[in-house]
N, C-alpha and C positions, 0 to 999 in steps of 0.2 A: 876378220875378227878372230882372236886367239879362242881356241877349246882348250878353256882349263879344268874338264874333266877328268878325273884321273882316270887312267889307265888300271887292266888287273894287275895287281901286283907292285903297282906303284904304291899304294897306303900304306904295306907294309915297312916299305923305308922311311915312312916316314912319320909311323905310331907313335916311339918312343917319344921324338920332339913336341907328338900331340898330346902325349899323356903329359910327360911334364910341363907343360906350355898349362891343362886344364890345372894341374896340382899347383903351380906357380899362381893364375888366375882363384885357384880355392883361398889356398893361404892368402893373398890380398885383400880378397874379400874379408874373411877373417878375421885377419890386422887390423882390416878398416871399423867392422864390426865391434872388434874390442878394445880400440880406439875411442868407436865413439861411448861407449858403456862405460869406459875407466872416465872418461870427461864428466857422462853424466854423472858419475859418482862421485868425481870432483867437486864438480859446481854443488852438488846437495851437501856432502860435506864442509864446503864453502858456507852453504847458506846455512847450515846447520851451527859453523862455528860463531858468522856474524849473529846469529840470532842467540847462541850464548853469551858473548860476547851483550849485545844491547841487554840484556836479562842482567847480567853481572854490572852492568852500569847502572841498571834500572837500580837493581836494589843497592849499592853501594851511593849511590844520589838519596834511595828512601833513608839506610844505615845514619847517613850524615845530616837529614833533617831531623831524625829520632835525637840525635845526639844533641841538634841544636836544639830541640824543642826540648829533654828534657835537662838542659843548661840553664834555659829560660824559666821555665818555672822549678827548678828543683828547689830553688831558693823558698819560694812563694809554697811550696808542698810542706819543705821542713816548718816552716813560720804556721801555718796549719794544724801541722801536725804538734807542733810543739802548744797552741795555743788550744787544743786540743778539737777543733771542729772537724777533724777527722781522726776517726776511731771510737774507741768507746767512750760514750757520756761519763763524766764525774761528777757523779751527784754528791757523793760525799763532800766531794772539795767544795761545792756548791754552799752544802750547809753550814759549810765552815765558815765560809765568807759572810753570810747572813747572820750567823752564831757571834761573828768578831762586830759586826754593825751594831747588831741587837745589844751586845756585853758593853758597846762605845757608848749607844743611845737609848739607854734602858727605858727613857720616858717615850721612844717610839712607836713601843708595845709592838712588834714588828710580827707577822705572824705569814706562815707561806706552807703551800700545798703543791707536789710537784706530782702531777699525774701521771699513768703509766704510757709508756713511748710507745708511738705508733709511725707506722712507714708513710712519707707523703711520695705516694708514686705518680702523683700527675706535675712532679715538677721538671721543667722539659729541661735537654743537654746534660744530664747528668750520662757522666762516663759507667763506659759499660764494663758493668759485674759490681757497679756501685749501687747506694742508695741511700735515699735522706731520708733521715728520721726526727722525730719532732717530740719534745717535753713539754707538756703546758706549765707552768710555773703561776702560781694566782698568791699574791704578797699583798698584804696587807700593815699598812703603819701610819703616822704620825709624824707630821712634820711642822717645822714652827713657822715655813714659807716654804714658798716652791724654787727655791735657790737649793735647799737643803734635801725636795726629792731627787731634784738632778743630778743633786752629788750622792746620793745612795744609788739611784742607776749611774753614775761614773764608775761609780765602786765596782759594779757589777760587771759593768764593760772591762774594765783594768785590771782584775783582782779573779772574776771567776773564770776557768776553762771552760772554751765552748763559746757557740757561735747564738749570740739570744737576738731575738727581736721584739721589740717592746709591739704591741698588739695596740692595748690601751691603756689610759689610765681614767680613772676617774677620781676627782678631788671635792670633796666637801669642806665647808667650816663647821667644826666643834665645838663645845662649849669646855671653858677651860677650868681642870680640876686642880685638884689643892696643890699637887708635886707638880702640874707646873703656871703656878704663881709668876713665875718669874720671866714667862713668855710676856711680849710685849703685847702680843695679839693670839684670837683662839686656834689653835693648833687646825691644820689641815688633815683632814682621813682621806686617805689615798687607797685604792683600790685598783690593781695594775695586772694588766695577764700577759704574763712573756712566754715565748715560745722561745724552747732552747732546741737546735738545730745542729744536728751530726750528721757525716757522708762514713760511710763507710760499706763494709760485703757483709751478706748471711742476714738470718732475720734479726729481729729488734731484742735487746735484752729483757731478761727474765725483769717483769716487775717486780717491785717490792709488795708486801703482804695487804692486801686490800687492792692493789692497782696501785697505790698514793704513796706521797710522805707526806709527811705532816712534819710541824714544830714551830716554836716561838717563842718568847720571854714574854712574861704576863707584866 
């Protein structure tokens, strides 16, 4: 069997090949070390850029439904907005259109009270930062058949801004006075409560003085 013990004085020739043989064997190690650290930092940068990457699709897919959705209704917002069931109530204009009724049907005796606006907040799906608000409207008039209240609520639907909902009406017959003679049968008294209806932000406008309007031709 070989003795591969070294001898004294034999390590000595053969140090240097050991030192650098251990330095050779350090740096590998080393190499291998920061081999694998630059991978790891690879792959995280890796997953770091896919995961921008899906983010930037993400919201460029959201970008392009926003777009489509508001394609789809911007039409239907302006038609709103122009009709004016969003924004602020116009009562004035309101009284105008009852004002032009009254001025047309003066034997109507047409007579309306418009309450002060209040928020309906249990109405559900309303978009958020909005809020519906509500006018009571109570009209009062005379008609010579119920052909001719329907067209005074057509009027109203066609003619005033704002979104109304007839509540009720209630309809009695009258006994027929001198100016109108000329009805074939006794005039109908109509009693009607609408609800006029705005979406819009911020609280409800200042009422008018008492809470109310009022007006009518006698």
């Amino acid at each position: 069997m070989n003795n591969w013990q070294l001898q004294n004085g034999e390590f000595a020739l053969i140090r240097r090949q050991v030192m650098l043989f251990g330095v050779a064997v350090a740096m590998a190690l080393g190499c291998i070390v920061a081999a694998w650290f630059y991978l790891d930092q690879a792959q995280l940068k890796q997953q770091q850029a896919r995961q921008t990457l899906q983010q930037a699709q993400a919201e460029a897919e959201m970008m392009l439904q926003d777009r489509q959705d508001f394609e789809r209704y911007a039409a239907a917002y302006r038609q709103l907005l122009a009709k004016g069931v969003i924004g602020e109530e116009d009562r004035l204009q309101w009284v105008e259109v009852l004002t032009n009724i009254s001025n047309q049907y003066p034997q109507m005796k047409l007579k309306y009270r418009v309450d002060s606006q209040r928020p309906l907040d249990f109405v559900p799906d309303v978009p958020e930062g909005m809020r519906v608000f509500a006018s009571r409207m109570q009209l009062s008039f005379m008609t010579a058949h119920e052909a001719q209240l329907l067209q005074v609520l057509a009027r109203l639907d066609q003619e005033a801004r704002g979104l109304h909902l007839l509540r009720q009406c209630e309809i009695r017959r009258e006994k027929l006075e001198q100016q109108q003679q000329e009805w074939v049968a006794a005039p109908l008294q109509s009693q009607c409560l609408i609800e006029w209806v705005t979406l819009r932000q911020g609280a409800p406008a200042a009422a008018p003085p008492e809470g109310a309007a009022e007006g009518g031709v006698q």
